[in-house]
C-alpha positions in Angstrom: 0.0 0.0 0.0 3.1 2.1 -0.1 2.7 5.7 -0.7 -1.0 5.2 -1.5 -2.9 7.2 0.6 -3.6 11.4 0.9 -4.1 13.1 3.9 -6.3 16.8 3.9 -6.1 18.8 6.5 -8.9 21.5 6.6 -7.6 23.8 8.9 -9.8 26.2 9.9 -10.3 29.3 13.1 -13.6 27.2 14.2 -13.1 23.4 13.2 -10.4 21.1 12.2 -11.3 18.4 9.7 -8.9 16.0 8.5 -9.6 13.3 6.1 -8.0 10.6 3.7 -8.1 9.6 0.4 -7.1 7.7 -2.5 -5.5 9.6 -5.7 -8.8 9.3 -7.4 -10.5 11.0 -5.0 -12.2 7.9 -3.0 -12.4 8.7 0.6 -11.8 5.9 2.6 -12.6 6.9 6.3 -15.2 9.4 8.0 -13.0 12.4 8.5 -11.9 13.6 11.9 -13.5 16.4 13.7 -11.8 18.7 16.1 -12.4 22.1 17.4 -9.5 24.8 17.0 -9.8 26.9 20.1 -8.1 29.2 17.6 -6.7 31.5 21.1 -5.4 28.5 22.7 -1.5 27.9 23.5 0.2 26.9 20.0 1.2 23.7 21.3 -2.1 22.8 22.1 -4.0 24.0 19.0 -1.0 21.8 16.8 -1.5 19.0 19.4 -5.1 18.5 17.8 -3.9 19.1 14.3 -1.9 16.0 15.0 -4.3 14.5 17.0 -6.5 14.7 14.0 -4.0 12.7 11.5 -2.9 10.2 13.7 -6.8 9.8 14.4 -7.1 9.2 10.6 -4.5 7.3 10.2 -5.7 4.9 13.1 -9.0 4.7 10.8 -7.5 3.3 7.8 -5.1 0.9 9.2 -2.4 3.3 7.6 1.3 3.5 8.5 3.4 6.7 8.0 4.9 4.3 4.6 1.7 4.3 3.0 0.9 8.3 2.9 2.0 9.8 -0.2 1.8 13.1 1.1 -0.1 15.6 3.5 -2.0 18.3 2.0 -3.3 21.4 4.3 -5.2 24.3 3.6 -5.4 27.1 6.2 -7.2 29.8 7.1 -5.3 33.4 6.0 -3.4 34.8 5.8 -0.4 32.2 5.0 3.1 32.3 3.3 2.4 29.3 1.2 6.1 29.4 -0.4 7.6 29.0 3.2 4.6 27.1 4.8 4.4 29.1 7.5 1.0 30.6 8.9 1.1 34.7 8.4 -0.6 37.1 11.0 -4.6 35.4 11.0 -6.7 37.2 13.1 -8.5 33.9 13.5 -5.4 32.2 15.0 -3.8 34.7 17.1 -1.3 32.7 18.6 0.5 31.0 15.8 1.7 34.1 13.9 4.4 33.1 11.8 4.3 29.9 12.9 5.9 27.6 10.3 3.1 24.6 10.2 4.7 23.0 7.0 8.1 22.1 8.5 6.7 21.1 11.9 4.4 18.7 10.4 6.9 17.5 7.7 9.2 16.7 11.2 6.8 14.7 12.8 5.4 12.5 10.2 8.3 12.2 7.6 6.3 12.6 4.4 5.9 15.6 2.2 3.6 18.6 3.3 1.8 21.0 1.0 -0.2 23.8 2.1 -2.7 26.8 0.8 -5.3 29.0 1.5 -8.5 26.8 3.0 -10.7 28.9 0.3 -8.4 27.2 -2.4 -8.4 24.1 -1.7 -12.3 23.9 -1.5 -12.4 25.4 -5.2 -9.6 23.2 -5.8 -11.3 19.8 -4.3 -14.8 21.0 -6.6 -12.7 21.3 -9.6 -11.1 18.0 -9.5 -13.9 15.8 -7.9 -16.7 17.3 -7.5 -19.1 20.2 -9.2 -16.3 21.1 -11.6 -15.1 17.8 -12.8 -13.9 17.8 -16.1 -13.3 21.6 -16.4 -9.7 22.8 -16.8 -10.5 26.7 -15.9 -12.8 27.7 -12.8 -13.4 30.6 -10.9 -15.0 29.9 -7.2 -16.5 31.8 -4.5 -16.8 30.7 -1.2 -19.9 32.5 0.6 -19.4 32.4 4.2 -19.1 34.7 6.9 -16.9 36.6 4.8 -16.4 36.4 1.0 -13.5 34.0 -0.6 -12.4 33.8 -4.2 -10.1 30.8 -6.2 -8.6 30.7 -9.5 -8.1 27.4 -10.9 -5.8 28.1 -14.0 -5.3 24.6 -16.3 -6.2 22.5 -13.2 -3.7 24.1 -11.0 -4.2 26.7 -8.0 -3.0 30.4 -9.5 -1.4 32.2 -6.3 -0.5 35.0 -8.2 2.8 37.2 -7.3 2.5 37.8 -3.4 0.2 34.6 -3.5 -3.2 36.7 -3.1 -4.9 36.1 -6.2 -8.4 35.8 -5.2 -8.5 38.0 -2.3 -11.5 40.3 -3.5 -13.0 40.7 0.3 -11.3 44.5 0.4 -12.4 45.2 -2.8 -14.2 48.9 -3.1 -17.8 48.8 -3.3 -20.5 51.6 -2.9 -19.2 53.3 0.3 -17.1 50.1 1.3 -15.7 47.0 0.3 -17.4 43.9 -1.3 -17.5 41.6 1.6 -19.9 44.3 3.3 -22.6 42.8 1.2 -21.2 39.7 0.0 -20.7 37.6 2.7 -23.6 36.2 5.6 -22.8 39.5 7.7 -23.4 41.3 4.4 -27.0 39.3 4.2 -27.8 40.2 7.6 -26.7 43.8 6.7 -29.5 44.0 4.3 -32.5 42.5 6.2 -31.9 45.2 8.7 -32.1 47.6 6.3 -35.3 46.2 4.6 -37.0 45.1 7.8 -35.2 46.9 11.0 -34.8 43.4 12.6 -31.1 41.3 13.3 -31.1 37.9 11.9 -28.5 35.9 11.1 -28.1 34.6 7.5 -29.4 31.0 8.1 -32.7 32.3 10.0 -33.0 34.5 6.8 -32.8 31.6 4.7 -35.4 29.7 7.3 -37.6 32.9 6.7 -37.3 32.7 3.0 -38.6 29.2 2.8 -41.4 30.2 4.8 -42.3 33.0 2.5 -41.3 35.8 4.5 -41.1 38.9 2.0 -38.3 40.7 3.9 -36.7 37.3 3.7 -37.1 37.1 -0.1 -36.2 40.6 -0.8 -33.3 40.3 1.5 -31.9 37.4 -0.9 -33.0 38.7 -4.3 -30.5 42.1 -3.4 -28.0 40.2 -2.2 -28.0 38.2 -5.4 -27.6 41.2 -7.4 -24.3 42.4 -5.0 -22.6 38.9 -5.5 -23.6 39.5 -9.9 -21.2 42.1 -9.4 -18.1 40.5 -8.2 -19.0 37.5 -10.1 -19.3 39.7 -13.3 -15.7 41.6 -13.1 -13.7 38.2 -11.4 -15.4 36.3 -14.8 -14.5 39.3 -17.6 -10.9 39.2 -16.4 -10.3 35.7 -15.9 -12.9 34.0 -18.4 -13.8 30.5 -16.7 -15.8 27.4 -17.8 -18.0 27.7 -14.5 -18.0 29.6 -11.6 -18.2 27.6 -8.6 -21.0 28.7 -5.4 -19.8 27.2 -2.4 -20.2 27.6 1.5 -23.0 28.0 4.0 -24.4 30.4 2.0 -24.8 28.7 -1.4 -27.1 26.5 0.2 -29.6 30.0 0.1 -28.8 29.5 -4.0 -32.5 28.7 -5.4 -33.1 32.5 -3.2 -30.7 34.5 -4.5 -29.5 32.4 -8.1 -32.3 33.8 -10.0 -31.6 38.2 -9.7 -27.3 36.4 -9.5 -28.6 35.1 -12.6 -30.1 37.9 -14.4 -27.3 40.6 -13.7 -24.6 38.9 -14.4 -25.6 37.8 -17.3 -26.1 41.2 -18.6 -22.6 42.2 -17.7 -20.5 39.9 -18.9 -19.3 39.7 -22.3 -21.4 37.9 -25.0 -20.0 34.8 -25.6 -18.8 33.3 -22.0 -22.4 35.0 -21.2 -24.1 32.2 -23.4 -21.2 29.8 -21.8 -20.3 30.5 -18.7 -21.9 27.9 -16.2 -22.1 28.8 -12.6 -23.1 25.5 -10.2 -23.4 25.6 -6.8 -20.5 23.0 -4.9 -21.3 19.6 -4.6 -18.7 17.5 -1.9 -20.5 19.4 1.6 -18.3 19.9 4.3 -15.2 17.3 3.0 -15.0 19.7 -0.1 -11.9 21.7 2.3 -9.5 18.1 3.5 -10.2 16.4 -0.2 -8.8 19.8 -1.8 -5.9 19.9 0.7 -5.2 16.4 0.3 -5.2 17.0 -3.4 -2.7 19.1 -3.0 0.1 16.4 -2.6 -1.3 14.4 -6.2 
């Protein structure tokens, strides 16, 4: 079974979720579950990180020998050249921590790591919503707003290794992520009905007809058209990828996404451009990390 198996690490300020699979993309055990406790001590918050693989490993039967690599994607900002985690507000106590050699120490295989918004786009592309496509464009709708570009199959990092980063982006009087995003949905109900919700109570409201609800989703639609519209012009994709807690609001908001962007994007990948919502849940995050060491 030598050098069979991949190990994805979702690395995450909330969760942990590591995972293994086959070069195919078969997953072969549930995946591991682990909370961050993103403030704790670093030893203890790497402690579960390990705790996690060996978990995994337990779960297969696996020996160090069998995994062909470890793939990790983590929440930003990281030095992916170096491997090392960069100053995240979501894990205040590792800055600059280098995660790739510590891990490559402990386990002896090769380590690979990226942004945890790449790797999902990533996983999509090669297994999941995106199979088959060489060029995608993905957008993971969350509390904030991430963006991938998946150039011939491959991850594009761009110079300082933020391509994608559109969340500071100007819009109206502030950035994009003010409105894209589930803070940017909650933004908008307040403004429309005068009450706080969160963005899944929204979508609860939404099913049950609420017309604040409804309206809340149709504008937001037309605020993610835009960054959809300009990130598709540039870049030119087969399919744009919807994924995260938020695309599950799609059949909501997807019809006014739908209709603006379709009017400002150029003719042809307008008649051509697919946009799907992601496919592979919650394992879409460790299966694109694990990819990473194919």
């Amino acid at each position: 079974m030598t050098g069979e198996l991949l190990i994805g690490v979702d690395f995450g300020g909330t969760k942990i979720l590591t995972g293994a699979m086959t070069a195919d993309g078969e997953v072969v055990c549930d995946p591991v579950k682990l909370p961050t406790n993103g403030g704790d001590a670093p030893e203890k918050i790497i402690g579960r990180v390990t705790a996690s693989i060996d978990e995994v490993l337990a779960k297969t039967g696996a020996e160090r020998e069998d995994v062909a690599g470890i793939g990790m994607g983590v929440t930003g900002p990281i030095d992916i050249r170096n491997g090392r985690i960069l100053e995240c507000p979501q894990l205040p106590t590792l800055h600059f921590y280098p995660l790739k050699k510590m891990i490559e120490e402990r386990y002896g295989r090769p380590v690979h790591m990226n942004n945890d918004a790449n790797c999902l786009i990533y996983g999509e592309t090669l297994f999941g919503s995106g199979v088959g496509m060489k060029n995608v464009v993905g957008f993971t709708l969350g509390t904030g707003v991430g963006c991938a570009i998946i150039i011939d199959r491959n991850i594009f990092v761009g110079n300082t290794e933020s391509a994608g980063e559109i969340w500071p982006s100007p819009y109206r009087d502030g950035t994009i992520e003010d409105l894209v995003s589930g803070s940017g949905v909650s933004k908008i109900y307040r403004r429309i009905t005068g009450c706080d919700k969160t963005a899944r109570d929204i979508s609860v409201l939404a099913e049950q007809g609420d017309s604040g609800a409804l309206a809340t989703w149709e504008e937001f639609g037309r605020h993610l058209s835009v960054a959809m519209s300009w990130t598709v012009n540039i870049i030119d994709p087969e399919a744009v990828i919807l994924g995260g807690s938020i695309s599950e609001a799609f059949k909501f908001f997807g019809p006014s996404m739908e209709d603006h962007f379709r009017k400002h994007i150029c003719p042809t990948p307008a008649r051509q451009t697919k946009v799907v919502c992601a496919k592979l849940g919650a394992n879409a995050g460790f299966i694109g990390a694990a990819a990473l060491a194919l």
